[in-house]
C-alpha positions as CSV (number, residue, x, y, z in Angstrom):
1,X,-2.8,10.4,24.2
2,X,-3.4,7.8,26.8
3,X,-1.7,4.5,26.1
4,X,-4.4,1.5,26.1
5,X,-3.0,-0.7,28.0
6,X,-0.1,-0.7,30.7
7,X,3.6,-0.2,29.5
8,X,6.5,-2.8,30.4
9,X,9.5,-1.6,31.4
10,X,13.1,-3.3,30.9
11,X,16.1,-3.1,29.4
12,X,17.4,-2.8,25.9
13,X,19.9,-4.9,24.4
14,X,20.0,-3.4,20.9
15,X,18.6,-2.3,17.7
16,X,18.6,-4.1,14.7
17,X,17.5,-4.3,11.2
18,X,15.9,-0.7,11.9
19,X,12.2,-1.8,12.8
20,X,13.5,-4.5,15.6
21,X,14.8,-4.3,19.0
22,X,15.5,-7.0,22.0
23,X,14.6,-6.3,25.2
24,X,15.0,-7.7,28.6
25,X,12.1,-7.3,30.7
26,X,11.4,-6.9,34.6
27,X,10.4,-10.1,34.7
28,X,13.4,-11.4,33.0
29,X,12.4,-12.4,29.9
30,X,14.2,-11.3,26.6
31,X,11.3,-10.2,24.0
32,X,11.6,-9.0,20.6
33,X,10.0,-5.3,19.7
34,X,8.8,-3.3,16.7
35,X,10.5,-0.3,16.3
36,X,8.3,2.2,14.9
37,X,10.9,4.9,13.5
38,X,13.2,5.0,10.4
39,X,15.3,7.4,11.5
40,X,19.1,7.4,13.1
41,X,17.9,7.1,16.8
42,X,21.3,8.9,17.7
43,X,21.3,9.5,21.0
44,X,18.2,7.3,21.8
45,X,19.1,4.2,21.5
46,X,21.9,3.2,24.1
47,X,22.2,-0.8,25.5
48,X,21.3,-1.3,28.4
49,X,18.8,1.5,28.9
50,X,15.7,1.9,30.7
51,X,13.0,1.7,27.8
52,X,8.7,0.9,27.9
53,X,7.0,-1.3,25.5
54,X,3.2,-1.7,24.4
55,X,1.7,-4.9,24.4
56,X,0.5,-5.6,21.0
57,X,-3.6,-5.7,21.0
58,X,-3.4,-7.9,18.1
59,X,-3.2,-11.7,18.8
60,X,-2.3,-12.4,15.2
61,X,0.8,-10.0,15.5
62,X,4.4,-11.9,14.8
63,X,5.9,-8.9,17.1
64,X,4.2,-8.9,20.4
65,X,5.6,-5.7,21.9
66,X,5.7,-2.0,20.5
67,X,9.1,0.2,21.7
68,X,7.6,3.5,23.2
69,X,9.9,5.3,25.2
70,X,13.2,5.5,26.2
71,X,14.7,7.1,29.9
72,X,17.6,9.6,28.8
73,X,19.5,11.2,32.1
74,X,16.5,12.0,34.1
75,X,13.8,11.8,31.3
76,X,11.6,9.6,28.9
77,X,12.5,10.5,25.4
78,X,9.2,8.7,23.2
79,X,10.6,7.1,20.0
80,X,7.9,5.8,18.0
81,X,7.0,8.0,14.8
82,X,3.2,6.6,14.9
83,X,1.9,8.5,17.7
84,X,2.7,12.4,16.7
85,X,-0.6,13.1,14.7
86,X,-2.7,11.9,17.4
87,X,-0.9,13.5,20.1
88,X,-0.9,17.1,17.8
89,X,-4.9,16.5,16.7
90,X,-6.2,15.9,20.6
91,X,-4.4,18.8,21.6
92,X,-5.3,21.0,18.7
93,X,-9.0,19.6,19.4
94,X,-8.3,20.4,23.5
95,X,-7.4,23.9,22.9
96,X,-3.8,23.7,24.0
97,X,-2.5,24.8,20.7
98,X,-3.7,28.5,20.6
99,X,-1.5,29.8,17.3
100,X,-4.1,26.7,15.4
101,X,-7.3,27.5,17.4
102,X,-10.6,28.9,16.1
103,X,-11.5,26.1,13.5
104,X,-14.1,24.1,13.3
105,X,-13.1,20.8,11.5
106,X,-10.1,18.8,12.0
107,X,-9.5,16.1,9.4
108,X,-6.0,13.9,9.0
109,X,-4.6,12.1,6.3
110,X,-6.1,14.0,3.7
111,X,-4.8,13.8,0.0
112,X,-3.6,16.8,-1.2
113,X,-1.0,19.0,-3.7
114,X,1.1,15.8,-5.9
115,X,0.4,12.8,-4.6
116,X,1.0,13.5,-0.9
117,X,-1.8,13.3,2.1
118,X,-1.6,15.8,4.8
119,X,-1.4,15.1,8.2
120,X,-4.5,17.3,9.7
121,X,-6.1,19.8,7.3
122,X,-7.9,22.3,9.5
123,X,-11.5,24.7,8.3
124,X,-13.8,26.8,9.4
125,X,-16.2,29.3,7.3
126,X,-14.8,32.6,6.4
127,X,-11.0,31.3,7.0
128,X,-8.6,29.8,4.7
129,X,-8.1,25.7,4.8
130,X,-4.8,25.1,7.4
131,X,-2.5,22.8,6.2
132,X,-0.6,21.1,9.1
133,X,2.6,18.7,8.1
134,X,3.6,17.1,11.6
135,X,7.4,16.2,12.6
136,X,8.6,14.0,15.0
137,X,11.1,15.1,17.4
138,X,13.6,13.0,19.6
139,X,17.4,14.4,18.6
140,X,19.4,16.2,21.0
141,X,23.0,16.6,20.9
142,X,23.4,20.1,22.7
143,X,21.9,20.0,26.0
144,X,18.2,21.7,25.7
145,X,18.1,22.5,22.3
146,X,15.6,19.1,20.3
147,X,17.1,19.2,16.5
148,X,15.1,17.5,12.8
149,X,16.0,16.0,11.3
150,X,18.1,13.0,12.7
151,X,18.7,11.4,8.9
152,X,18.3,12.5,5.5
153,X,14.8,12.4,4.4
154,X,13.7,13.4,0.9
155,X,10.5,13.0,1.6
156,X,10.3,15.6,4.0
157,X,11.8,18.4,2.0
158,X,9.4,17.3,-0.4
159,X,6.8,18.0,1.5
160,X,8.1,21.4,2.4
161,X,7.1,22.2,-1.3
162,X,3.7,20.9,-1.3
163,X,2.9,23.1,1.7
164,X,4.6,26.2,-0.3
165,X,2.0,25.3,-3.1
166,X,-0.8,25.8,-0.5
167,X,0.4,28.9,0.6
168,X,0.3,30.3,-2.8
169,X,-2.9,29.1,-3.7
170,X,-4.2,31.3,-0.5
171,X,-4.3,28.6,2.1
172,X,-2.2,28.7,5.9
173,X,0.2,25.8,6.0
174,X,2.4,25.0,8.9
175,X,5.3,22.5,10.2
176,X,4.8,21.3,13.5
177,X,7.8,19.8,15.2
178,X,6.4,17.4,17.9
179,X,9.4,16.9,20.5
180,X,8.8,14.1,22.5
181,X,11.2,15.4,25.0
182,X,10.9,16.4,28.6
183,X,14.8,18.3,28.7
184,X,14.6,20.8,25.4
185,X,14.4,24.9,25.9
186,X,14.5,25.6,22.1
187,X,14.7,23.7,18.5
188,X,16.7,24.3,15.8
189,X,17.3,22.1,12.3
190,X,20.1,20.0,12.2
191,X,21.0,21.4,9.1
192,X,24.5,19.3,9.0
193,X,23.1,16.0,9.1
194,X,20.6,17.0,6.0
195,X,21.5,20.3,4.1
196,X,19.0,19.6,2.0
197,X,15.9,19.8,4.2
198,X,17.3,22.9,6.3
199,X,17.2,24.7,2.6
200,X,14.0,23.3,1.7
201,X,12.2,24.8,5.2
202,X,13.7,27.6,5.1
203,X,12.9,28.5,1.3
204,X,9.5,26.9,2.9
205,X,9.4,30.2,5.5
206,X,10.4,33.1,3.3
207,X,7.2,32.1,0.9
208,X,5.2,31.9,3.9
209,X,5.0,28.8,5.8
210,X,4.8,28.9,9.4
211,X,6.9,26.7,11.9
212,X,6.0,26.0,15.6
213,X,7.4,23.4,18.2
214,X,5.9,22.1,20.8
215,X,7.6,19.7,23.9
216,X,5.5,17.0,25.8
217,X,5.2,15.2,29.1
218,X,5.9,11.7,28.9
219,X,4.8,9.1,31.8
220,X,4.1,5.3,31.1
221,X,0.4,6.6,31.0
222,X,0.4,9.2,28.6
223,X,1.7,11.4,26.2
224,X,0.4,15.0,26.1
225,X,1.4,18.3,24.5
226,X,3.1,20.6,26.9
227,X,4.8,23.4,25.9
228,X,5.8,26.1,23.3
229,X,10.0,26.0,22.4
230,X,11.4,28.7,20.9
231,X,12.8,28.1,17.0
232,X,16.4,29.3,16.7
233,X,16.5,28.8,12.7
């Protein structure tokens, strides 16, 4: 996924309100961000870090600037929640997903089980529908080893059942964790932080839904698929 338009790099002051964050700019000027992710941030939101922001395309927009990426130790971390199913369907499309190659028709946001849309529904003649539910990745708190979630998310054990319901009615359904990571060997749930979803994908499993994880590379330009981690639990 190539970014539009150049990044801006600066500084972060802080987070706020969830969807907000101020940022000092190379130039010197202190903007205010969208922040495109619900979630905790633990670990990925520091003051004072090195962080990118997308101009907005939109001249009608109240926020101006979009927070992207943040630098972690030696590597950009990418923290907005609104990119994964693009980055996932051009590399599915680009054949650099090979366990979801061999289909034809790649659709996203389609409705499906109660009430619930899929991220990308996959088809092709003479093989079953694939049903792909897309996670974004950005916690780490052991070195090399990305963790989901980073909060409690009802949501997303719900949607653990929906894609068990698929699976019995003789479809392929599968979790892809999308770490936006540069620094992670392997993946496991972070089942402390919510018990609930750890039981809920791993019920998921045992009835036949499959998990993969895949790292990227992040630069200011782009952010592509990279890599195949291992899945601890």
């Amino acid at each position: 996924m190539q970014f539009p338009d150049p990044l801006l790099r600066g500084r972060l002051v802080k987070r706020y309100k969830r969807f907000m964050a101020d940022v000092v700019l190379d130039t010197g000027e202190t903007v205010t961000a969208h922040c495109a992710n619900t979630g905790a941030m633990i670990g990925v939101q520091e003051p004072e870090s090195e962080v990118w922001l997308s101009p907005a395309r939109n001249p009608d927009r109240k926020l101006k600037f979009t927070w992207e990426m943040i630098r972690v130790a030696d590597g950009l971390v990418g923290i907005n929640t609104a990119h994964p199913n693009k980055i996932v369907a051009e590399a599915i499309e680009g054949g650099r997903i090979p366990e979801l190659s061999g289909y034809t028709n790649l659709r996203r946001e389609v409705k499906y089980g109660k009430n619930s849309r899929i991220d990308i529904l996959l088809s092709a003649d003479g093989k079953p529908d694939c049903y792909v539910e897309i996670k974004n990745v950005h916690l780490m708190r052991t070195p090399g080893t990305a963790e989901f979630p980073d909060s409690v998310s009802t949501r997303a054990a719900k949607h653990q059942a929906e894609l068990t319901n698929m699976v019995a009615k003789g479809a392929r359904a599968v979790t892809f964790y999308l770490c936006q990571r540069t620094d992670c060997d392997d993946f496991q749930l972070a089942g402390d932080i919510d018990p609930g979803y750890a039981d809920a994908a791993a019920e998921a499993r045992s009835k036949g839904v499959e998990s993969l994880c895949y790292a990227c590379n992040l630069t200011p330009e782009a952010i592509t698929v990279s890599r195949r981690l291992e899945i601890k639990n």
